[in-house]
C-alpha positions as a printed Julia matrix, in Angstrom:
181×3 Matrix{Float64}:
 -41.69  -38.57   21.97
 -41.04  -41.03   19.28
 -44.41  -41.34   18.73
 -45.51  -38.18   18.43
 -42.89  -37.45   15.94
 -43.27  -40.41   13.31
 -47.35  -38.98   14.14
 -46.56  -35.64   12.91
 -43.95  -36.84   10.34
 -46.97  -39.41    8.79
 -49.45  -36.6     9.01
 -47.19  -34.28    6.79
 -45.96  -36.66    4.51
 -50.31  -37.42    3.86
 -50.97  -33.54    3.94
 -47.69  -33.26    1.11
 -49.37  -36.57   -0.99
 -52.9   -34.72   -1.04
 -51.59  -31.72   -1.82
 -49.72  -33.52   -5.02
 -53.0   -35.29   -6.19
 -55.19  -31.82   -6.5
 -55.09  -30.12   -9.98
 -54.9   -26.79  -10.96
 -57.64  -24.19  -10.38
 -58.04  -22.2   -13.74
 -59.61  -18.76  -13.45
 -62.05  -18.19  -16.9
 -64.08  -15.77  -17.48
 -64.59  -14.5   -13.71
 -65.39  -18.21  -12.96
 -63.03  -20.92  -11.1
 -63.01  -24.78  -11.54
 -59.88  -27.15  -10.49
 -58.75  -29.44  -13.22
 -58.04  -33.17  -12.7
 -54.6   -33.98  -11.26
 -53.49  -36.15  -13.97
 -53.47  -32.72  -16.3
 -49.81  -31.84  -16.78
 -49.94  -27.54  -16.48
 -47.97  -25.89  -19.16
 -46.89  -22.33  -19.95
 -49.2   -21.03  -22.68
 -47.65  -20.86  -25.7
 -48.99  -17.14  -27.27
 -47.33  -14.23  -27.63
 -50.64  -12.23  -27.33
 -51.61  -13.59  -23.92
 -54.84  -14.9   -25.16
 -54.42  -18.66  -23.91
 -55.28  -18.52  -20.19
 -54.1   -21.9   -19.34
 -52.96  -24.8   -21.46
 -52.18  -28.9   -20.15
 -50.75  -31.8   -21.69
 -53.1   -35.04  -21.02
 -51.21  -38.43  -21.38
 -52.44  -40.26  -24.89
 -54.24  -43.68  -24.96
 -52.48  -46.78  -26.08
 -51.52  -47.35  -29.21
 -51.96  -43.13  -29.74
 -48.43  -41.53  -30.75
 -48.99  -38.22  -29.46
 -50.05  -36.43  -26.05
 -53.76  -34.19  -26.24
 -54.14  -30.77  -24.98
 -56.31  -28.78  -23.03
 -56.0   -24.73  -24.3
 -58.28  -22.43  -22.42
 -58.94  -18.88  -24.38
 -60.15  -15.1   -23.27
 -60.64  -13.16  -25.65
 -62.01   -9.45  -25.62
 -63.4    -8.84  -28.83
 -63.11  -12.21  -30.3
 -65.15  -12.11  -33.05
 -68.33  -13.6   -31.24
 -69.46  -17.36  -31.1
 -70.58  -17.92  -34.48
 -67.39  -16.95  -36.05
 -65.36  -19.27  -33.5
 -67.29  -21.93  -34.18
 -66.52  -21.65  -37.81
 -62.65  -21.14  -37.25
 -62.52  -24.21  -35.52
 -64.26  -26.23  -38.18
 -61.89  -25.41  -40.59
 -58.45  -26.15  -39.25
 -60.02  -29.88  -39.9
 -60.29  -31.59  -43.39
 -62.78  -34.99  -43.75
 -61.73  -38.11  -42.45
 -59.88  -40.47  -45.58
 -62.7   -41.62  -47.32
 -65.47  -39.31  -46.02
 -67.24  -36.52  -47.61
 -67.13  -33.75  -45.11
 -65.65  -33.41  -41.54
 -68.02  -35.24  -38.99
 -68.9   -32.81  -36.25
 -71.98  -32.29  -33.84
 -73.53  -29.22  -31.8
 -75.08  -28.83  -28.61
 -76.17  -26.12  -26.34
 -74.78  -26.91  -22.15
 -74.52  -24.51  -19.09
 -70.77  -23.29  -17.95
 -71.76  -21.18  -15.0
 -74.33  -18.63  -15.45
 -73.74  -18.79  -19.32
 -75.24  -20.74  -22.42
 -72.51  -21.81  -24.42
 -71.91  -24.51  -27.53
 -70.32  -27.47  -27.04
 -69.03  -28.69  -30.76
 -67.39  -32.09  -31.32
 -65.2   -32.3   -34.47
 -64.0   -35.76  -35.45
 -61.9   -36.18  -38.76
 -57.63  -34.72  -40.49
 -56.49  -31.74  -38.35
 -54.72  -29.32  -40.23
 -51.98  -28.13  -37.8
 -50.46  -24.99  -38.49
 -47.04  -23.73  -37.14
 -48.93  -20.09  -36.55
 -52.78  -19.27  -36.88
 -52.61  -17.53  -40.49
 -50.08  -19.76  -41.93
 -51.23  -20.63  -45.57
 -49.26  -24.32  -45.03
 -50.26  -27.38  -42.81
 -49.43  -30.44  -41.46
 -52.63  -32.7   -41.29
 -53.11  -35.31  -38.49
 -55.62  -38.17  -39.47
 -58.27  -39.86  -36.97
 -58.18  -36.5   -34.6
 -60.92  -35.23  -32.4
 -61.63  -31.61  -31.02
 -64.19  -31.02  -28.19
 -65.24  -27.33  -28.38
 -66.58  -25.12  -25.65
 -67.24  -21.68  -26.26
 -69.42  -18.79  -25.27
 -69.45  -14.83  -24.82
 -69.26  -12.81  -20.81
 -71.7   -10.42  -19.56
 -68.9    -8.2   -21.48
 -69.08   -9.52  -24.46
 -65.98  -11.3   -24.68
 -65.23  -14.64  -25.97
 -64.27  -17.34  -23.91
 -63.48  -20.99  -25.36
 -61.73  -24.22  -24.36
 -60.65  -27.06  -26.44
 -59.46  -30.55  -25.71
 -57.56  -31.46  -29.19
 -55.92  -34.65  -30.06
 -55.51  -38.15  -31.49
 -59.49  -39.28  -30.99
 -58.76  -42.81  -28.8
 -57.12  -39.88  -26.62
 -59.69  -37.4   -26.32
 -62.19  -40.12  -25.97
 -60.14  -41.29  -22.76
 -60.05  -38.16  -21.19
 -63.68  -36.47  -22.66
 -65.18  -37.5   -19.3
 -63.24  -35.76  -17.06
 -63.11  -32.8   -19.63
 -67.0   -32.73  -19.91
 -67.02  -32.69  -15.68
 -63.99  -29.64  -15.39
 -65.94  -27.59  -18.11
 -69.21  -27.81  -16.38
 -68.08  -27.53  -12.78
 -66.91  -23.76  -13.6
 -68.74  -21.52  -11.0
């Protein structure tokens, strides 16, 4: 009887340890995808109920602050074009260059086409989106990944942070982002 118990005991305590190591399924866009475990959920922090899900991911050595993951839906967003452009200019050139170092490229999330932009350079940090005032965070790095639904509205992610951060955690980010079905 001992036996069976510490058995069913063992198998519980595994069962509760797996269960611990899976991450969060986010639901975007009618799509699902589980991010990694590591991810530390938060309550989204909008009063309009436009961030969908939001996580803290633990910063690289030598970083001083955390990144974030912030996952958008928006009906009648403004399209692609114009969110692309938003997000280029909450960020001022790195110190010494002459314009904000960023790159495009087209990938698949699901059934849609969507842009993947990669900002590198001063992130102007605002305490609310039309604030005229910002705080600006050199040597930060935004991966972008947005695109519109069969209904037109816009649906983004971003992984924002100090760049040795987002650098750590891009992999996994890149995986997450395309494993959305």
């Amino acid at each position: 009887m001992r036996i069976v118990t510490t058995a069913l005991l063992l198998t519980g305590l595994t069962a509760t340890a797996f269960a611990q190591n899976q991450g969060t399924t986010v639901e975007w866009a009618n799509m699902k995808s589980t991010a990694p475990a590591g991810w530390k959920k938060e309550t989204p922090m909008d009063k309009l109920g436009l961030r969908k899900a939001q996580f803290k991911l633990p910063k690289a050595e030598g970083d001083k602050e955390d990144a974030e993951v912030v996952v958008f839906y928006t009906p009648g967003g403004g399209g692609v074009e114009a969110n692309l452009k938003r997000q280029l200019d909450v960020f001022a050139p790195a110190k010494g260059a002459d314009k904000v170092d960023s790159s495009q490229d087209k990938i698949q999330v699901g059934k849609y086409n969507a842009v993947y932009l990669d900002i590198k350079g001063t992130f102007l940090k605002k305490p609310f989106p039309m604030a005229k005032e910002s705080t600006p965070f050199p040597e930060y790095r935004q991966i972008y990944v947005v695109f519109e639904d069969d209904n037109g509205a816009v649906a983004s992610v971003w992984l924002r942070g100090p760049a040795k951060t987002v650098e750590k955690h891009k992999k996994d980010f890149d995986a997450w982002v395309k494993n959305f079905k």
